[in-house]
C-alpha positions as CSV (number, residue, x, y, z in Angstrom):
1,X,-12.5,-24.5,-6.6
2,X,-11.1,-27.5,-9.2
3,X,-7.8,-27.7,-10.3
4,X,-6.4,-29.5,-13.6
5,X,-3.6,-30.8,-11.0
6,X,-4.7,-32.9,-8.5
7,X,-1.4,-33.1,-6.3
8,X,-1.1,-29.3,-6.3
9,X,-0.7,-29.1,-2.5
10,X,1.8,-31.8,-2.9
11,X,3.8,-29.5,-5.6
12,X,2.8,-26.6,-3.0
13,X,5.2,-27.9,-0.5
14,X,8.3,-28.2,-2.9
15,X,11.4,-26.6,-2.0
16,X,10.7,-25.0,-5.6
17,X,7.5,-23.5,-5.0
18,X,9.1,-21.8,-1.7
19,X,12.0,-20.3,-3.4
20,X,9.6,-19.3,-5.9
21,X,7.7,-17.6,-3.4
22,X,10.5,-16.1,-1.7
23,X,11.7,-14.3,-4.8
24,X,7.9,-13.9,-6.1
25,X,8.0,-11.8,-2.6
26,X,10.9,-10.0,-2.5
27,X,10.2,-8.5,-5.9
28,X,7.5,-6.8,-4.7
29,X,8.7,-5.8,-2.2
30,X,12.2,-4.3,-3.9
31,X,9.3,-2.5,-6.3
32,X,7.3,-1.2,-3.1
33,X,11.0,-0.3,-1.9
34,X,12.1,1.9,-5.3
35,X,8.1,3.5,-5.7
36,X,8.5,4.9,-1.9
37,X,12.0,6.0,-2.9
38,X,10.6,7.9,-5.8
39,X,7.6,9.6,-3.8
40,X,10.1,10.5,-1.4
41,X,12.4,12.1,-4.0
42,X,9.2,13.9,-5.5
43,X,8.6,15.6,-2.3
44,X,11.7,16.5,-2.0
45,X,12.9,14.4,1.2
46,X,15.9,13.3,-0.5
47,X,17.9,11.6,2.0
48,X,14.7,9.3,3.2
49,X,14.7,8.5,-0.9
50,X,18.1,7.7,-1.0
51,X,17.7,5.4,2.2
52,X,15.0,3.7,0.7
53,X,17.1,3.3,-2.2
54,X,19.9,1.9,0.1
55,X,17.2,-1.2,1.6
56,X,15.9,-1.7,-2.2
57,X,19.6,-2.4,-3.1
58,X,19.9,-5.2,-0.2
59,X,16.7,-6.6,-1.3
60,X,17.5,-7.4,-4.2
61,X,20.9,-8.5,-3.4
62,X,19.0,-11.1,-1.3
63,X,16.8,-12.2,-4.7
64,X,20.3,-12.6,-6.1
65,X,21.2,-15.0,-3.6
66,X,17.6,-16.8,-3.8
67,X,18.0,-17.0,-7.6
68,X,22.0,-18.6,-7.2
69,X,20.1,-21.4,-5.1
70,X,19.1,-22.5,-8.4
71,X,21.2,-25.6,-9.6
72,X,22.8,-25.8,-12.8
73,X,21.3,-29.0,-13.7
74,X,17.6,-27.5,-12.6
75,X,18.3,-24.8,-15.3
76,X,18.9,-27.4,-17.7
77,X,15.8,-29.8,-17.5
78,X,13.7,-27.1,-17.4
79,X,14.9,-26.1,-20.8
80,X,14.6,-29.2,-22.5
């Protein structure tokens, strides 16, 4: 495999990349969260939907939290 980058394990390792990866993760897994929810309410099993409902809501609560980690001033250089 080449890479344009050459220190991309370097960049890999960046507390960046793992709270990137942290909320890359617990997106899907809010989605997988709310879909299961949705089967559950399609069958009928309400209560199992709404407690799948009830762990997709902490989940992202969490992504909140991994998303405030962001500083102000990292906000800022990235959009200039």
């Amino acid at each position: 495999m080449t890479t344009n980058c050459p220190d991309l394990t370097a960049k890999l390792d960046t507390p960046e990349s793992n709270r990137l990866m942290r909320f890359t993760c617990g997106v899907q897994t809010a989605q997988h969260q709310a879909n299961r929810a949705l089967d559950l309410a399609q069958e009928g099993q309400w209560l199992l939907a709404l407690e799948f409902l009830n762990v997709c809501s902490r989940t992202v609560d969490s992504l909140k939290r991994v998303a405030r980690e962001v500083t102000p001033t990292a906000n800022e250089e990235k959009q200039s």
